[in-house]
N, C-alpha and C positions, 0 to 999 in steps of 0.2 A: 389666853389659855385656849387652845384647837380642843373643840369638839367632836367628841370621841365618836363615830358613825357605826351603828348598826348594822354591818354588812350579809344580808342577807342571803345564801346562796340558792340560787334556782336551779334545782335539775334539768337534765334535759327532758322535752316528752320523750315516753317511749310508744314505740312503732306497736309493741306485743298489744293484738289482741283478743287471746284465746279461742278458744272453740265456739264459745256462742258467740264471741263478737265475728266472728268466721262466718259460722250460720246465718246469723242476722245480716251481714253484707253482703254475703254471695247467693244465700239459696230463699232469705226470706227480707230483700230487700222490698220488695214490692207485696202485692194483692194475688197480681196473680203468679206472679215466681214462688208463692206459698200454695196456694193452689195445685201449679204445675210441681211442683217438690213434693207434696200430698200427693199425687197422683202416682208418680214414681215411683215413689216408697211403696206404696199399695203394691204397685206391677210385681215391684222386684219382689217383692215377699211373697206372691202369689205362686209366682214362678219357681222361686230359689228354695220353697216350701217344700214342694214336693219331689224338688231335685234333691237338696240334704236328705229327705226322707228316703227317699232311698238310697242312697250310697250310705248311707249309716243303720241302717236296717234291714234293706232288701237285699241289696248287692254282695256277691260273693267274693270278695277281692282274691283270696287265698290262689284264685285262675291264676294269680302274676307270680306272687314268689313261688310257686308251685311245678311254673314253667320259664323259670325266669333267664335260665342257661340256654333253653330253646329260644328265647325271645333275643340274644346275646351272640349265640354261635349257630343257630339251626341245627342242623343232622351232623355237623362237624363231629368227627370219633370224640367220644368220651376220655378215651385212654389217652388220646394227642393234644389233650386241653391245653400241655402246659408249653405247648408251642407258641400259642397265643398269650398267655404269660410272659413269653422270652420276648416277644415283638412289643407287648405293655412296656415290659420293663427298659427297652433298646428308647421308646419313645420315653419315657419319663424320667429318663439322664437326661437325653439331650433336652429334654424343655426344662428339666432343674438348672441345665446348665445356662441355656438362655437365661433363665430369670436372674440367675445370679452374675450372669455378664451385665448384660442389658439394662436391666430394671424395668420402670415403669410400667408399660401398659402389660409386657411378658410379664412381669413379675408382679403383674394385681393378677388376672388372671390364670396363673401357675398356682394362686393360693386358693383360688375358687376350686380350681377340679382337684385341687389337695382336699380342702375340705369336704368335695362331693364324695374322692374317696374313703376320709374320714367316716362320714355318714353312712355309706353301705359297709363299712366297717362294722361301726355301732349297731344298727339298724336290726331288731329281732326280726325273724322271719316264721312265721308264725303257722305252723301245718294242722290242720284240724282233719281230723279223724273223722270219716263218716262212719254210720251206723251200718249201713250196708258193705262194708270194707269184707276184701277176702283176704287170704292170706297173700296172695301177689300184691293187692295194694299198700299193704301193712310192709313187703319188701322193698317196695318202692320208693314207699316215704323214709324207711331207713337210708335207703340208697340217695335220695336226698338228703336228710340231714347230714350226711357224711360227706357230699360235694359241696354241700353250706360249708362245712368245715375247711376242705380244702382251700376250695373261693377265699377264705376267710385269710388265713396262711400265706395265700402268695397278696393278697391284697396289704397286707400289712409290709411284706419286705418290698411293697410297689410304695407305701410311703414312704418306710426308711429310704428307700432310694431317693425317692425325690429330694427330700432335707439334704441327704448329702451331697448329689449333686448340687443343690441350691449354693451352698455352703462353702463347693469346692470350686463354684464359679462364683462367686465373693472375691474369695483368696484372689482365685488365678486369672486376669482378665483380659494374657494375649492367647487367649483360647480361643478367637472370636472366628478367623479363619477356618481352624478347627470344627467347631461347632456348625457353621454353616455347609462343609463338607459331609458333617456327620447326617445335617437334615436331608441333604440331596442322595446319600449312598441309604439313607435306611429304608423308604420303599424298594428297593428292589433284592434289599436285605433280608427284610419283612417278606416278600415274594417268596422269595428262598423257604423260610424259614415256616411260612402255613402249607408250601407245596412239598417240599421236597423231593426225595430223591432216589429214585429204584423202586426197591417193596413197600419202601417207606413215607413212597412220593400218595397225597391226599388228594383226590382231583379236585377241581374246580366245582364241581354238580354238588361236594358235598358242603362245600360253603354258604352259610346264610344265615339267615336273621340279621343283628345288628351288623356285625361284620364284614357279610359281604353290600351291604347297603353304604357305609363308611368308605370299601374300598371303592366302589365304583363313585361315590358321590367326591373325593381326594383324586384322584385321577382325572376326572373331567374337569374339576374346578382347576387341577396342576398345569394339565395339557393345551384345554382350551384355550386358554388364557395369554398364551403366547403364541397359539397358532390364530388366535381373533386377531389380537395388534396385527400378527403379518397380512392377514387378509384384509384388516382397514389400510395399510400403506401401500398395499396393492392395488386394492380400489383408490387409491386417490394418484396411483400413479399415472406419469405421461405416457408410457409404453401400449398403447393400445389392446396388445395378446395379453398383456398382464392384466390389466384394470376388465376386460371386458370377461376373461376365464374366472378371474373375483367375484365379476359382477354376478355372471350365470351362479357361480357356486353359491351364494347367499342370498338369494334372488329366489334359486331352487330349494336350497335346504327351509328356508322359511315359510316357505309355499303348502310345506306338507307337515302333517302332527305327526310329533315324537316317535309313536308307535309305527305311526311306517316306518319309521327309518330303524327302529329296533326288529321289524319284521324282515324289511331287506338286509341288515348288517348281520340277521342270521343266516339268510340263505345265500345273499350273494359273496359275503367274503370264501366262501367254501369253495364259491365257482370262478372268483377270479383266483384263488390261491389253491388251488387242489392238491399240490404238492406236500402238504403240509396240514397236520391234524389239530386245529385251531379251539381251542377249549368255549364252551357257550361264554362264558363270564369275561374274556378275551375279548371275545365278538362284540359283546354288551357295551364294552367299555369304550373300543373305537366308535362305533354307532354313536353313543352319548356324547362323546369328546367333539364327533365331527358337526353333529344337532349344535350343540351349544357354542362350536366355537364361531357357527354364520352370526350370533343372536349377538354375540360379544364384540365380534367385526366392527356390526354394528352402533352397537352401544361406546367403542372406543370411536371410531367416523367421527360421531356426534362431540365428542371431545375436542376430537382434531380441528373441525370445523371450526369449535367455539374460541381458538388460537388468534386473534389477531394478526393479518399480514406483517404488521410491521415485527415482529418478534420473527418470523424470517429473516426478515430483510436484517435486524439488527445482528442476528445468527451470521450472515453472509458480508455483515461490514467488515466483522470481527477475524474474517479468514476462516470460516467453520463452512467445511463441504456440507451435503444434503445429507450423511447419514451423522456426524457429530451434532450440524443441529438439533436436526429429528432424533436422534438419541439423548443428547443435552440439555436442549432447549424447550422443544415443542412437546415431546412425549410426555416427560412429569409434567407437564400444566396438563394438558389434557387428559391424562389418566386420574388426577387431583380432582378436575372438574367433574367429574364420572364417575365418581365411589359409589354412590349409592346408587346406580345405575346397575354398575357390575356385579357389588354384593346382592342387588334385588336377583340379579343373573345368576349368583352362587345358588343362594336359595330356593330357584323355582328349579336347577338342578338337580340338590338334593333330594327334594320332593318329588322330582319325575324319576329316581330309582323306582319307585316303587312301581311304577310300568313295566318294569321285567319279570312281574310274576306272573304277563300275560305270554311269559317266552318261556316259562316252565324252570323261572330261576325261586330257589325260595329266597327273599329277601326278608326283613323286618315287616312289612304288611302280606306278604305269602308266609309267613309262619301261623302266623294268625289262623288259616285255613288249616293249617294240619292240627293245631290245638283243639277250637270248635271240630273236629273230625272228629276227638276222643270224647268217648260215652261219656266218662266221666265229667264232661266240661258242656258239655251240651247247654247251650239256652243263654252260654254267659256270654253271647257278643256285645253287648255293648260296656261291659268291663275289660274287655281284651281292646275293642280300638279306641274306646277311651286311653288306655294306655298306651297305646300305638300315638296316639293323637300327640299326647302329653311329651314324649321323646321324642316326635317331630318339632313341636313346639321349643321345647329346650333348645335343642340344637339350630332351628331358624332365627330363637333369639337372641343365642350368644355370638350368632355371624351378625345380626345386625347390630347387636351393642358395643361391637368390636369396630364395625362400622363408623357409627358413632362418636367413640373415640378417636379412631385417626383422623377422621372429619376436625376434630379440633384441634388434634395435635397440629394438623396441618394447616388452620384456618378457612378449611373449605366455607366460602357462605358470608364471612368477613371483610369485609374494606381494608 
């Protein structure tokens, strides 16, 4: 007769060690990593004490949504707002439509700035009545709560938009040629469309805050960016007048800070182009474009360099001239090996807009000054470039988290 066996079953361990068994391995492993961790804790409370205290007690926030369309379009007309609406809404087809051709990383990030729209959708905006109020500030804040309103109105038919294009690029998905057309024709669509035309035409001087900060920081990162690659194939060219007119060009532009070259591209394009009445924000934009496209030269060089000979030579076994390799071959590796090179280069772009408000442009950090100008705001600097701060920070993080990603998608870093 077999004996019948007791089969006991064993779990597996599990890995999960909660939060104190977290604490106790990481921060209170030792004598003095408790110590050191007690210490910390002290700092940070000490510090972060007096910081909460006042932003939740002291600080006036009301400066931001109060000025928040100044912070957004500068002195741009009131009445013309919804120009800039038509350009919103021209850009958030075409990126519904991406997401919904595309997918992935377009279409995680198509549902983040949905969201972000969502949120300033919902988001009360909250106007507090001082006691010293006159009857003009009393029309004022009416006069705000009613562009709250507006804002509110076009921002809503900017999400239906989006969903539908999302929706309609699902469906439809030999759109793709299409769509990439549409990304290349809409700045200059958008040009059109904040300038205009005759009586109707807005000039350039009255562009600013987030706005005109956007365009110039989208134009340098567009432009540059293909006039660097040609200046690094230049510099590594055999032609002697090529490689050596490269060389001076990036050699020189790096030699000097930003701001001269924003000082000379206002006065000198005027005297090499006299012919022709060249708007400041025009000027701004070449000066910026030409700065950052030596910085990016460089930054792609270093890619090119980091190519392997023989991946030439495999290029030219193959029957591939010098420009099918170097477009086929050598350029995506080395643009691949340099991402985060470049995006560091997008970023410290973006950031030096803010140097043209020593050229008498208002940008996003020159609004600021006209804000603190009004009586009624006086004393709140450091709630205004804290939020200055905070919308620099956004936008240099979603270039590098975008980074990031294609970093993997592509396996940069990987064996």
């Amino acid at each position: 007769m077999e004996e019948q066996v007791d089969i006991q079953q064993i779990k597996p361990p599990t890995n999960a060690k909660g939060p104190v068994g977290w604490l106790r391995e990481n921060l209170f492993n030792t004598w003095y990593n408790a110590i050191l961790t007690c210490v910390a804790l002290l700092f940070l409370y000490f510090v972060f004490k007096g910081i909460l205290t006042w932003a939740f007690t002291e600080a006036e926030w009301n400066v931001i949504p109060a000025n928040l369309q100044l912070f957004a379009i500068g002195p741009y007309p009131r009445d013309q707002v919804y120009r800039i609406w038509i350009c919103l809404y021209i850009l958030t087809v075409l990126l519904g439509l991406s997401a919904g051709v595309w997918g992935g990383i377009v279409q995680r990030w198509t549902f983040i700035i949905g969201s972000i729209f969502l949120i300033f959708l919902v988001i009360p905006f909250e106007i507090v009545q001082r006691q010293d109020s006159n009857f003009v500030s009393i029309e004022f804040r009416f006069n705000l709560i009613w562009l709250i309103f507006e804002s509110r109105r076009w921002l809503l038919g900017d999400i239906a938009l989006l969903i539908a294009a999302f929706f309609v690029g699902k469906r439809i998905t030999r759109l793709r040629s299409w769509i990439l057309g549409g990304w290349v024709l809409s700045f200059p669509i958008i040009m059109v469309v904040l300038h205009g035309f005759g009586e109707n035409a807005i000039q350039t001087s009255l562009w600013g805050g987030l706005l005109l900060t956007l365009i110039l920081a989208i134009v340098g990162i567009v432009v540059s960016f293909p006039l660097g690659v040609f200046l690094a194939l230049c510099r590594q060219s055999k032609l002697p007048a090529i490689k050596w007119v490269s060389i001076f060009y990036i050699e020189t532009v790096r030699g000097v800070p930003l701001i001269t070259i924003l000082f000379m591209g206002s006065v000198l394009i005027t005297i090499f182009i006299p012919y022709f009445n060249i708007d400041q924000v025009i000027k701004m934009m070449v000066a910026i474009t030409l700065f950052s496209a030596a910085y990016m030269a460089e930054n792609v060089r270093g890619g090119l360099q980091a190519i392997p000979r023989g991946q030439h030579e495999a290029a030219q076994a193959v029957g591939l001239n010098y420009a099918q390799s170097m477009l086929f071959i050598v350029l995506p590796q080395a643009l691949r090996a340099v991402i985060p090179a470049i995006v560091g280069q997008f970023i410290a772009l973006f950031k030096d807009t803010s140097l043209v408000s020593i050229i008498g442009l208002i940008e996003l950090l020159g609004v600021s000054k006209s804000i603190l100008a009004n009586k009624e705001w006086l004393g709140r600097h450091i709630e205004v470039y804290l939020f200055i701060a905070l919308v620099y920070f956004v936008f240099c993080y979603a270039m590098s988290k975008i980074s990031q990603e294609v970093e993997s998608i592509l396996g940069v870093g990987k064996v």
